[in-house]
MDAnalysis code that builds the backbone (N, CA, C; Angstrom):
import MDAnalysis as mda
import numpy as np

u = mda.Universe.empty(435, n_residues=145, atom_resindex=np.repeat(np.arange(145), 3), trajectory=True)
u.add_TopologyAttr("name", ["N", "CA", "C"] * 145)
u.add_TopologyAttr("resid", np.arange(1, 146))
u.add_TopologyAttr("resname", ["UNK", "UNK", "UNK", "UNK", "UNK", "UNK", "UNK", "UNK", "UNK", "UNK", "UNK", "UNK", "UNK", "UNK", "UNK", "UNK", "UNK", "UNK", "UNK", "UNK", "UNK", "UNK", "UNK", "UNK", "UNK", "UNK", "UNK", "UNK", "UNK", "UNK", "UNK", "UNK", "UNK", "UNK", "UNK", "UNK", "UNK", "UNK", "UNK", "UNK", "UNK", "UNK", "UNK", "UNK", "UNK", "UNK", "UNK", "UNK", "UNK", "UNK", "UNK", "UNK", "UNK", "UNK", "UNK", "UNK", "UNK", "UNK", "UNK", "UNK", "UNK", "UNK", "UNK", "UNK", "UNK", "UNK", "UNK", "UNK", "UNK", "UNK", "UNK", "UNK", "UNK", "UNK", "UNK", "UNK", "UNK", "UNK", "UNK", "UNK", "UNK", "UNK", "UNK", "UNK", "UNK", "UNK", "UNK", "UNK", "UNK", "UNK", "UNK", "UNK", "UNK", "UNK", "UNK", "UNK", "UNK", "UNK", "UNK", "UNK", "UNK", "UNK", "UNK", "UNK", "UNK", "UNK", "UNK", "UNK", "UNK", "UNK", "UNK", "UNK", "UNK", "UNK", "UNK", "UNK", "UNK", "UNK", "UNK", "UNK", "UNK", "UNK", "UNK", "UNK", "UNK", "UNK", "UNK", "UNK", "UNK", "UNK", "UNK", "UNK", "UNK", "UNK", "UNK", "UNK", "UNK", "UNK", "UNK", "UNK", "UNK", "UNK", "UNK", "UNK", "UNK"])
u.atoms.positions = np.array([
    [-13.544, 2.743, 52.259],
    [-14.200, 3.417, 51.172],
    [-13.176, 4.140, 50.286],
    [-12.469, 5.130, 50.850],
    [-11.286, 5.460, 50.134],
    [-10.327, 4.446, 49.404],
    [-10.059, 3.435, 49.987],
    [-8.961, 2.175, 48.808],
    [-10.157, 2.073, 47.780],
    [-11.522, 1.638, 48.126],
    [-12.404, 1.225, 47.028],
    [-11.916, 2.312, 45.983],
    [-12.390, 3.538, 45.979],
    [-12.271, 4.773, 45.032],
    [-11.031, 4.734, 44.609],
    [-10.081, 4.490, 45.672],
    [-8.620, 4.710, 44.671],
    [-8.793, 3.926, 43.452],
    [-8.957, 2.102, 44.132],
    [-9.142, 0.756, 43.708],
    [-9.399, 1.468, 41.980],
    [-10.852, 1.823, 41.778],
    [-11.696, 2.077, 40.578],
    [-11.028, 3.450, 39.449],
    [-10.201, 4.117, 40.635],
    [-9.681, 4.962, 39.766],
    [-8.560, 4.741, 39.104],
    [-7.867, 4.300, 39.830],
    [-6.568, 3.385, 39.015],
    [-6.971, 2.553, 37.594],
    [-7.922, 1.485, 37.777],
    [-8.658, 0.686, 36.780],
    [-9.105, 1.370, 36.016],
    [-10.097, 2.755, 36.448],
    [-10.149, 3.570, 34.854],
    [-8.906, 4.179, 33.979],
    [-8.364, 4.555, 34.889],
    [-7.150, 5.352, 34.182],
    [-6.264, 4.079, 33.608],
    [-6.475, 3.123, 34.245],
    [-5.257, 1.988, 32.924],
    [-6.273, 1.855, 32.064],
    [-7.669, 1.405, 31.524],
    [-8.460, 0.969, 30.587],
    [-8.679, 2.359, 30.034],
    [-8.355, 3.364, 29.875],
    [-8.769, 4.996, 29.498],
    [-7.283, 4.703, 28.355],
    [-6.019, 4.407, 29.145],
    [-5.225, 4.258, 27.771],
    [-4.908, 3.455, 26.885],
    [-4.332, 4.322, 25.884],
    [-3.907, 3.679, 24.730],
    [-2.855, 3.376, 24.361],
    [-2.069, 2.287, 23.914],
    [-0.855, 1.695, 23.789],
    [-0.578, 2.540, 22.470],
    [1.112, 2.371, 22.189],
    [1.602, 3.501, 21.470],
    [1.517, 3.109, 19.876],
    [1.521, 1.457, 19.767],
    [1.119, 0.808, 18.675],
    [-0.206, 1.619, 18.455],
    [-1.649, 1.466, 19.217],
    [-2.542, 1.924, 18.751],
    [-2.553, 3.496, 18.336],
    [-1.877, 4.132, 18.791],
    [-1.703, 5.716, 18.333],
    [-1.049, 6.066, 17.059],
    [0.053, 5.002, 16.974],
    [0.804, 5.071, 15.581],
    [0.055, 4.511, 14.269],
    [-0.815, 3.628, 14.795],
    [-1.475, 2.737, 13.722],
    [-2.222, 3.253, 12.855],
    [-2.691, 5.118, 12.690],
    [-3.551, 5.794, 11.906],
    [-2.974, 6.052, 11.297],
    [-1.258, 6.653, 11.608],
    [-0.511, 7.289, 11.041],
    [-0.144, 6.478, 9.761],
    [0.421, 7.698, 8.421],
    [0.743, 6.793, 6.934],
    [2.575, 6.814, 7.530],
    [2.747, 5.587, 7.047],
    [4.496, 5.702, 7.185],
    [4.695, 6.750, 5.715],
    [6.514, 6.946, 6.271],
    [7.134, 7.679, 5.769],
    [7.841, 7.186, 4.821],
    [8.226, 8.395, 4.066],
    [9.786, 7.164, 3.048],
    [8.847, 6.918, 1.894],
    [9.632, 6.304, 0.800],
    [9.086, 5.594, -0.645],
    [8.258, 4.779, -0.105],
    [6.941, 5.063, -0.899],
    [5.767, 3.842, -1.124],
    [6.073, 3.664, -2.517],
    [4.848, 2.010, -2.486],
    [4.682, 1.311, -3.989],
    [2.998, 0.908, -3.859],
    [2.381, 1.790, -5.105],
    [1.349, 1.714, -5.022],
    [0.749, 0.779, -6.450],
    [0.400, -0.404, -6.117],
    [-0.186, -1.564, -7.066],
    [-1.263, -1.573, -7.528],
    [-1.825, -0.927, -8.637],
    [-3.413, -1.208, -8.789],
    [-4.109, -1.353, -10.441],
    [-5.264, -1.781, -10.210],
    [-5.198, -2.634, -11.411],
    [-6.942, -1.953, -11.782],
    [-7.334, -2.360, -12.677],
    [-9.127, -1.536, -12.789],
    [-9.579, -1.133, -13.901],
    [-11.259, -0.936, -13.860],
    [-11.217, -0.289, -15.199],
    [-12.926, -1.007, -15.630],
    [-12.455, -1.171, -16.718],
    [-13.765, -2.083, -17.669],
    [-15.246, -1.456, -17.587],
    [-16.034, -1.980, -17.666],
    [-17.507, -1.918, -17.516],
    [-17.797, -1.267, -16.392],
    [-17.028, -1.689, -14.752],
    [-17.479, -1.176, -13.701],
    [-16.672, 0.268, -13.722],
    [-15.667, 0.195, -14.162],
    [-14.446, 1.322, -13.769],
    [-14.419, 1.049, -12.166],
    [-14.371, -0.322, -11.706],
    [-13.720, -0.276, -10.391],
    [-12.264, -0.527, -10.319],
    [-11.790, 0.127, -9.418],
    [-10.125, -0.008, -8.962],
    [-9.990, -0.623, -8.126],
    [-8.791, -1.533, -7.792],
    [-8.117, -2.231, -6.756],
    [-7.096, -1.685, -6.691],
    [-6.375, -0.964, -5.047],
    [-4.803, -0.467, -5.220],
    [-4.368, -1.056, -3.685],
    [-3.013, -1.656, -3.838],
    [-2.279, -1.812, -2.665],
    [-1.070, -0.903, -2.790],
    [-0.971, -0.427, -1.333],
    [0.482, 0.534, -1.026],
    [1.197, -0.368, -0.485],
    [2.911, -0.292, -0.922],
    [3.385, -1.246, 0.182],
    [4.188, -0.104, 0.532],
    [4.786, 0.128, 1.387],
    [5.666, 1.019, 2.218],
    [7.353, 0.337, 2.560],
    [8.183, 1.051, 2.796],
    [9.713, 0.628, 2.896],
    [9.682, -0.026, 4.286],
    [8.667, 0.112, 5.017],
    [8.823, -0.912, 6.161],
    [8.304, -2.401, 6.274],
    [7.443, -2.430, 4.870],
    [6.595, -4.241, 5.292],
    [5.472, -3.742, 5.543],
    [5.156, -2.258, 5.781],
    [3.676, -2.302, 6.076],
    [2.554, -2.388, 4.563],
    [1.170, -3.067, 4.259],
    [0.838, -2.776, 2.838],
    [-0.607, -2.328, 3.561],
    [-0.823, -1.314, 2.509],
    [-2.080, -1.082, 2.986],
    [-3.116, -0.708, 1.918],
    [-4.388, -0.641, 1.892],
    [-5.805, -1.367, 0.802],
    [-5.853, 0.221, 0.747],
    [-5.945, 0.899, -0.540],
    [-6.435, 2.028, -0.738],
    [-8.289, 2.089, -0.907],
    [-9.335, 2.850, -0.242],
    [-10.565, 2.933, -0.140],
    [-11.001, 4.040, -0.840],
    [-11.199, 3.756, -2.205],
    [-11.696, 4.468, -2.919],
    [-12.535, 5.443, -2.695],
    [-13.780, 4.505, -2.134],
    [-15.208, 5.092, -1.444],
    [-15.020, 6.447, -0.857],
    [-13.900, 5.836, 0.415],
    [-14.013, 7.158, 1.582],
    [-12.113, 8.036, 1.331],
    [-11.379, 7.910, 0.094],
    [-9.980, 8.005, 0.176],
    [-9.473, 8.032, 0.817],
    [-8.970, 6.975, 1.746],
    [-8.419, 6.899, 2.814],
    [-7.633, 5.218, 2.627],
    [-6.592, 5.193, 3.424],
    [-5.319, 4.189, 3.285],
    [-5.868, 3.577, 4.705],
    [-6.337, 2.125, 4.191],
    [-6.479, 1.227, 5.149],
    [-5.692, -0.248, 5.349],
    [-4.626, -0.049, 6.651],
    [-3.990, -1.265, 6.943],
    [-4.499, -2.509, 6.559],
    [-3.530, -3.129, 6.071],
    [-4.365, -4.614, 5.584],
    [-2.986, -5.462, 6.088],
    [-1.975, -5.283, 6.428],
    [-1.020, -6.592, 6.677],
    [0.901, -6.212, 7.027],
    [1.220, -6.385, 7.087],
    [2.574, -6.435, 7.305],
    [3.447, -7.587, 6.309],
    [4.185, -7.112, 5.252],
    [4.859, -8.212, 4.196],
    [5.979, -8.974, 5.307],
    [5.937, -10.061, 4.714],
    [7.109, -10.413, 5.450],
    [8.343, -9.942, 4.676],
    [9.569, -10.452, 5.423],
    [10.623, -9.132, 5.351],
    [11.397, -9.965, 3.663],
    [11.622, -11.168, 3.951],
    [11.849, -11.853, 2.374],
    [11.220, -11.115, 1.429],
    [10.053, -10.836, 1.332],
    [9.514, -10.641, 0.146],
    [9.329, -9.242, -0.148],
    [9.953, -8.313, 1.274],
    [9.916, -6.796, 0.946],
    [11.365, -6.656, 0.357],
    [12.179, -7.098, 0.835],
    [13.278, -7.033, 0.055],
    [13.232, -7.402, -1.277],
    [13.065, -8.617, -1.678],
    [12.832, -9.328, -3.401],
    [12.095, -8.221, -4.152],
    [11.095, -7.416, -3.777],
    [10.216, -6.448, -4.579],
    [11.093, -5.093, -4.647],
    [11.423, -4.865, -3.348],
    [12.700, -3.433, -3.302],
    [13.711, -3.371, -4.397],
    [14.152, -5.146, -4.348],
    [15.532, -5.178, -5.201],
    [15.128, -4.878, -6.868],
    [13.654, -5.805, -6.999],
    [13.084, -6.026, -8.307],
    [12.926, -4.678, -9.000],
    [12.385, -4.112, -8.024],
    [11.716, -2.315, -8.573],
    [13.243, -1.514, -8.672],
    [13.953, -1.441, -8.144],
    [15.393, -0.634, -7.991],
    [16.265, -1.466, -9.161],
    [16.500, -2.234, -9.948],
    [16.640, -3.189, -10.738],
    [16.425, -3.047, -12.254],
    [14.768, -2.622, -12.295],
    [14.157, -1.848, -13.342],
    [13.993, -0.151, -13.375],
    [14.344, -0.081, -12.504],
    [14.252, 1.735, -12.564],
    [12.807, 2.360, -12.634],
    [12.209, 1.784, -11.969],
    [10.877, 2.051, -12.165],
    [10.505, 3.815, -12.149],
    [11.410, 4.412, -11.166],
    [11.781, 6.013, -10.557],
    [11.559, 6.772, -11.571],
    [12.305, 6.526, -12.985],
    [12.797, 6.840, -13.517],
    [11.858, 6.588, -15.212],
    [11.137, 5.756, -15.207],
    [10.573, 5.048, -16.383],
    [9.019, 6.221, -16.704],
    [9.152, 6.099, -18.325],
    [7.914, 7.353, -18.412],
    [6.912, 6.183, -19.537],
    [5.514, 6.169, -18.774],
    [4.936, 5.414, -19.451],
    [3.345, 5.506, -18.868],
    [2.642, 6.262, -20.329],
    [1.011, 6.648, -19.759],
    [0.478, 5.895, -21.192],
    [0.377, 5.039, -21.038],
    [-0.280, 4.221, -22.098],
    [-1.867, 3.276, -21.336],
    [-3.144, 4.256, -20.690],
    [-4.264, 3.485, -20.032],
    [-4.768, 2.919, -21.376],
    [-6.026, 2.051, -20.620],
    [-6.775, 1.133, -21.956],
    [-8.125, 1.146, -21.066],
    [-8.150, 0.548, -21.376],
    [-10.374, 0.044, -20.880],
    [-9.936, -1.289, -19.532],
    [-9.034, -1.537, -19.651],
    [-8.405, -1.827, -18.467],
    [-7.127, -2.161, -18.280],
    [-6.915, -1.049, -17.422],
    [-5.387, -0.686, -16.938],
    [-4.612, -1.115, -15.800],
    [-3.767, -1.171, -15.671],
    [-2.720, -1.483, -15.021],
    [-1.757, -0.623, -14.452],
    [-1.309, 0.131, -13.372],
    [-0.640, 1.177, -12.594],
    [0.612, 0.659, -11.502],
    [1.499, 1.418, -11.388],
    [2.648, 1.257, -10.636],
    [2.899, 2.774, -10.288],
    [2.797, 2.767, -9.311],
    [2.172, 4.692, -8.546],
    [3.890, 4.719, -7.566],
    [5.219, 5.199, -7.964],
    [6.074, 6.114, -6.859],
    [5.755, 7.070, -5.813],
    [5.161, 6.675, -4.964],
    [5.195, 7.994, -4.053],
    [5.922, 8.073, -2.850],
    [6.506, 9.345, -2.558],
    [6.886, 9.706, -1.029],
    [6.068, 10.307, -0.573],
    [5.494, 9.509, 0.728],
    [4.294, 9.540, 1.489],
    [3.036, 9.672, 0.632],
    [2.332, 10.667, 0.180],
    [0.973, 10.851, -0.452],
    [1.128, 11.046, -2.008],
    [2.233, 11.820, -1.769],
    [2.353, 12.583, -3.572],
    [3.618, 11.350, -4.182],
    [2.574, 11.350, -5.317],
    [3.449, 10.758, -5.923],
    [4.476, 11.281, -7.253],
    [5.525, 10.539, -7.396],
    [7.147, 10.765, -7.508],
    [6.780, 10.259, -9.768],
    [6.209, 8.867, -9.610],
    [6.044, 9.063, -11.178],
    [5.025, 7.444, -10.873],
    [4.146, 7.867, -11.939],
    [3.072, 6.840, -12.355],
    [3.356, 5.819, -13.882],
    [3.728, 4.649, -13.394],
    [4.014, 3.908, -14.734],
    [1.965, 3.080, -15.240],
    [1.600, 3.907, -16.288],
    [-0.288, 3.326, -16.415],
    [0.422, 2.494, -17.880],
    [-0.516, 1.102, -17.674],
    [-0.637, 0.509, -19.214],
    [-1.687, 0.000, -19.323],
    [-2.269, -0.434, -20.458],
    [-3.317, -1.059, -20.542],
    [-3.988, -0.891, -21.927],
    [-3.524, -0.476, -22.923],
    [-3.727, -0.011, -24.200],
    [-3.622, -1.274, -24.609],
    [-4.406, -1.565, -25.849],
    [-4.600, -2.962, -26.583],
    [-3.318, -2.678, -27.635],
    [-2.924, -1.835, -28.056],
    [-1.805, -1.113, -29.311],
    [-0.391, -1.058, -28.762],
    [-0.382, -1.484, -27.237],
    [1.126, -1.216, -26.536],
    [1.260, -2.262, -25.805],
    [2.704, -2.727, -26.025],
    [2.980, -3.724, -25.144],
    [4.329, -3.742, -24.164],
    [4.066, -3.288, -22.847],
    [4.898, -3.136, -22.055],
    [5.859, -3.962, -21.705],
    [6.985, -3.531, -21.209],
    [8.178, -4.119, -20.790],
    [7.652, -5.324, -20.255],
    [8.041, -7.009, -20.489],
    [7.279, -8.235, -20.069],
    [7.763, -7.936, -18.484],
    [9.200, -7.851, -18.036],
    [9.652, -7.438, -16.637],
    [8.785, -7.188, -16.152],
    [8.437, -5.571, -16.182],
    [7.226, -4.546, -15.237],
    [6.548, -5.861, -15.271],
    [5.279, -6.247, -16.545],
    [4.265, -6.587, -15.961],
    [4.338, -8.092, -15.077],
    [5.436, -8.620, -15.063],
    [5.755, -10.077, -14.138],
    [5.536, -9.020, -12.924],
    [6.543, -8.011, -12.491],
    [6.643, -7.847, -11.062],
    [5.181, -7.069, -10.434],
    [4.476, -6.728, -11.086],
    [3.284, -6.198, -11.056],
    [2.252, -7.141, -10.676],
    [2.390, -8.268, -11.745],
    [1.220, -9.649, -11.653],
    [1.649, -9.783, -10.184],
    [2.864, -10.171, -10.052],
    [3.498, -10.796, -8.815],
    [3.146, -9.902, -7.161],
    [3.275, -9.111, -8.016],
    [3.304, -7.817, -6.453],
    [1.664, -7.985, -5.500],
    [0.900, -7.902, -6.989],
    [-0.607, -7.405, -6.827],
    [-1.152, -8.425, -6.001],
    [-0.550, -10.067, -6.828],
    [-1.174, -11.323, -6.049],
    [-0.469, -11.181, -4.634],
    [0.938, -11.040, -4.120],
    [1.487, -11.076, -2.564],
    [0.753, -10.057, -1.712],
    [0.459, -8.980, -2.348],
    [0.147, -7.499, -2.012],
    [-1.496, -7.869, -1.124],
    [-2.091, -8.586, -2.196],
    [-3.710, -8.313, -2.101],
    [-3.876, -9.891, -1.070],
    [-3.254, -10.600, -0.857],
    [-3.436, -11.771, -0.643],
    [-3.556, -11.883, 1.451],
    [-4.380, -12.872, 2.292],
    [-3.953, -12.552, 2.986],
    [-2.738, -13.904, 3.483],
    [-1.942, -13.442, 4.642],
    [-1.245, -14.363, 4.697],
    [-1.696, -15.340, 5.830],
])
């Protein structure tokens, strides 16, 4: 009777924990994010992806504001976007030109963000660069693999 009880207590206590992946997995990484999002029009709905300096990207939830995992970039294409954005100076670029539908490139370390590049004005026409790496980002970003 006693091995039985040990037996069951052992088995709860391994199925009771949690692996360290699952504990980390709520957490927002650290370091420069790149926040992609696009929206507006008739609905004023938004679409935003974060990508993070590690490959992680994650679906911003408007509804409930909260940053929900959606994928891991592969490492090719976190680099090509790192180099692209560091390239153009995005850090550094001042540009609030919204429209009836806009277009955003959000700097942040961790939550707060560092500088917001908005376009979308019918009267302004942005750097063709930005908006390639933007088109480009949004489709790898939002896509699954």
């Amino acid at each position: 009777m006693k091995g039985l009880f040990l037996t069951l207590t052992v088995i709860l206590f391994l199925f009771s924990c949690k692996t360290t992946k699952q504990n980390t997995s709520n957490q927002l990484p650290e370091g420069k994010r790149y926040a992609i999002g696009q929206g507006g029009g008739f609905t004023g709905v938004y679409s935003e992806f974060i990508l993070s300096e590690n490959g992680q990207v994650h679906k911003y939830d408007f509804k409930y504001d909260r940053e929900v995992y959606f994928k891991d970039l592969k490492k090719v294409d976190l680099i090509y976007f790192l180099e692209k954005i560091e390239a153009l100076g995005l850090e550094g670029l001042e540009m609030k030109n919204p429209g009836n539908m806009t277009k955003y490139i959000d700097i942040r370390y961790g939550r707060n963000s560092i500088n917001k590049i908005v376009w979308g004005h019918p009267n302004y026409n942005p750097d063709e660069e930005m908006v390639k790496l933007h088109e480009e980002m949004y489709n790898i970003l939002s896509t699954w693999d």
